[in-house]
C-alpha positions in Angstrom: 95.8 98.1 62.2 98.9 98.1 64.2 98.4 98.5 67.8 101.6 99.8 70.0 100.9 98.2 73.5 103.6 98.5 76.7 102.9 96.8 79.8 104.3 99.1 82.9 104.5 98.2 86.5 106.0 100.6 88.4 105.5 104.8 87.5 106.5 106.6 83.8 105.6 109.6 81.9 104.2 109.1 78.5 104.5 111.8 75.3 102.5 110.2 72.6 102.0 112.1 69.0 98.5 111.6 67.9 98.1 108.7 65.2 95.0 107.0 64.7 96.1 104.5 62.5 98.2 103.2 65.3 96.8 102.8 69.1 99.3 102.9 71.8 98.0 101.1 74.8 99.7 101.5 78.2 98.6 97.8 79.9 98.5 98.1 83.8 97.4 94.7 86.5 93.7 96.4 86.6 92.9 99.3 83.9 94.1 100.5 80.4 95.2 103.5 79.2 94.5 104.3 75.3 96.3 107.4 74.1 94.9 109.5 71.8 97.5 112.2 71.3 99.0 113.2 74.4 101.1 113.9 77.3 100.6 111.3 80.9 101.9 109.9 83.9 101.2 106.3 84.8 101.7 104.7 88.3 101.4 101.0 88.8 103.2 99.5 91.5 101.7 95.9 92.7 102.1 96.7 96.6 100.0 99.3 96.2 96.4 100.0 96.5 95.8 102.6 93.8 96.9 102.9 90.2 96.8 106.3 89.0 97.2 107.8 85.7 97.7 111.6 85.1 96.9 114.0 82.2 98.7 116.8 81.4 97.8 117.5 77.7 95.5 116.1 75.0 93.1 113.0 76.2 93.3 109.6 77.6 90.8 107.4 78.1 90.9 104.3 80.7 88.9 101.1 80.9 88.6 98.3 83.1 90.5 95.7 82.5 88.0 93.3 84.9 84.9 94.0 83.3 86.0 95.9 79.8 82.3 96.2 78.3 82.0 99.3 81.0 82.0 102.3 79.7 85.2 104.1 79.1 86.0 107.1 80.8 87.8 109.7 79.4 90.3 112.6 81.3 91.0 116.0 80.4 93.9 118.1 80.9 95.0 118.2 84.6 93.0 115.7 85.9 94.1 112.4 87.9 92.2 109.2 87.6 92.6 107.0 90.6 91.6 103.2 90.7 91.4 101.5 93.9 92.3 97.8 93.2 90.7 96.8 96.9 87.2 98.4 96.3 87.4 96.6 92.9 88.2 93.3 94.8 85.2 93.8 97.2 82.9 95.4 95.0 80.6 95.0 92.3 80.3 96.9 89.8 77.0 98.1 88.3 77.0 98.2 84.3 75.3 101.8 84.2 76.7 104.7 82.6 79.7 106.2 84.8 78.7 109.9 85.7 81.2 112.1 85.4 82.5 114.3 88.3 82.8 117.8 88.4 86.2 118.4 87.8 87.0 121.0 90.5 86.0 118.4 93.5 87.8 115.0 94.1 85.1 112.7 94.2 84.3 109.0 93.4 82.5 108.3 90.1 78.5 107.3 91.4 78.6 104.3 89.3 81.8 102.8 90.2 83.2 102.9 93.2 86.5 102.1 93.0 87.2 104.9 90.3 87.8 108.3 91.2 89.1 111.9 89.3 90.2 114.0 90.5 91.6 117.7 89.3 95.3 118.9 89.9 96.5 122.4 90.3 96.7 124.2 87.2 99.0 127.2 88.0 101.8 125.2 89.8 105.2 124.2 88.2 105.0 120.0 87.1 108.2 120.4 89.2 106.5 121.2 92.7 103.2 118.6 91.6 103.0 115.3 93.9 102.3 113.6 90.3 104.9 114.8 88.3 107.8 116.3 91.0 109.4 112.6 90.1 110.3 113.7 86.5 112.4 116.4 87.7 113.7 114.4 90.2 112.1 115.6 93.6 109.9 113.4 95.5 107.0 115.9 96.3 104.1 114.9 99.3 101.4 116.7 100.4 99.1 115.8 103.3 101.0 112.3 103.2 100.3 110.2 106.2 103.5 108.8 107.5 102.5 105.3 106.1 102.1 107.0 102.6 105.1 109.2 102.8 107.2 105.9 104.4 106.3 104.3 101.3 107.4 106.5 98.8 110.6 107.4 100.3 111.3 103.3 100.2 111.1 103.2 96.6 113.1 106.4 96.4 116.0 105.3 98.4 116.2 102.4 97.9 115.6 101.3 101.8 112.6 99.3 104.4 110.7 101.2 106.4 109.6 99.7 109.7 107.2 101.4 112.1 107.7 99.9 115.7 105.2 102.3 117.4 101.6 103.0 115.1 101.1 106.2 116.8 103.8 107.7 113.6 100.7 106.7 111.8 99.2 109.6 112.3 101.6 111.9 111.4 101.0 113.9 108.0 103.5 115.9 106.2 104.0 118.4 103.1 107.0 119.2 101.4 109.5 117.9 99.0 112.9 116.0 98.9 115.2 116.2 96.1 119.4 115.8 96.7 118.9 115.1 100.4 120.0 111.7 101.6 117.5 109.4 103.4 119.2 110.5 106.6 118.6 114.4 106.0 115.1 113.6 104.6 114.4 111.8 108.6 115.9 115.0 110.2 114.0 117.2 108.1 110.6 115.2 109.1 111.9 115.1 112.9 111.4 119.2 112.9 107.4 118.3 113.0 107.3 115.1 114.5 108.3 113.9 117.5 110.1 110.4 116.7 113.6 108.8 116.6 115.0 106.4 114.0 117.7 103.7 113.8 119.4 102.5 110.5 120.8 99.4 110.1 121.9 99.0 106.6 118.9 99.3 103.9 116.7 99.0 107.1 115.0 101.9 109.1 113.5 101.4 112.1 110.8 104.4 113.6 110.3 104.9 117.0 107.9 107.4 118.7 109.5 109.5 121.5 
């Protein structure tokens, strides 16, 4: 049987038409993602603590790439698996059968704690969704912390991020960015928080007023 397998590190969006006579296998640093007819979003990056994959149509289902004799678990449309690669690190994990969460309530799977699923609105536009906004080319946060949002908006400008006082941390912001420059996104954000910026280059420096 001939197995289509990609490795991805960084984020993509997958359409996949069902064949079970050939696999395909999305490869990650910590889980897999076997397709089994359907449409998904993948996000790997190695500085961060999570890997996510999102559904949108069809099924996925994701195993550990650590201890693969787990049990699978499997995602329906709209929801969001999220794998914290730190819990995994510190954690064991038991080999009983993962319980499956109710799908209106983020919550983290009983027997393994480093896995959670999560559901995402159904009756907004992929456009205005934090997971999917990307594909159309807007970077969309929601309840970001300053540290998340500072994050995202490096790898979407291009540009370092450098927090010289930590009270920014606790700063949380909603919204969306999609032709403005790395300078209008800072103004924007400087309407609800109180904090100054210098750029020198690719480099951003925050201050708190």
């Amino acid at each position: 049987m001939l197995v289509r397998e990609v490795e991805l590190e960084g984020e993509a969006y997958f359409d996949v038409v069902k064949d079970g006579q050939h696999p395909f296998i999305v490869h990650t640093s910590a889980i897999d993602v076997k397709v089994l007819g359907t449409a998904f979003t993948v996000k790997s990056y190695p500085q961060d603590e999570t890997i996510e994959t999102t559904l949108l149509r069809g099924m996925i289902e994701v195993s550990r790439k650590d201890n693969p004799n787990t049990p699978r678990v499997i995602l329906k449309p709209n929801e969001k698996l999220i794998f914290n690669k730190h819990l995994s690190a510190v954690q064991p994990i038991p080999d009983s059968v993962l319980a499956r969460p109710d799908p209106a309530i983020a919550q983290v799977l009983p027997a393994s704690p480093d896995i959670a699923v999560n559901s995402i609105p159904q009756n907004v536009p992929d456009s205005e969704k934090v997971e999917t906004g990307w594909m159309y080319n807007r970077l969309v946060f929601n309840g970001d912390s300053f540290k998340e949002l500072s994050e995202k908006m490096e790898r979407w400008y291009n540009v370092r991020i450098f927090f010289k006082d930590e009270r920014l941390y606790n700063y949380h912001f909603g919204g969306a960015f999609a032709n403005e420059t790395v300078q209008d996104a800072l103004n924007a954000l400087q309407l609800t928080a109180d904090f100054t910026y210098k750029i020198k280059g690719n480099d951003i420096e925050l201050y708190a007023k």
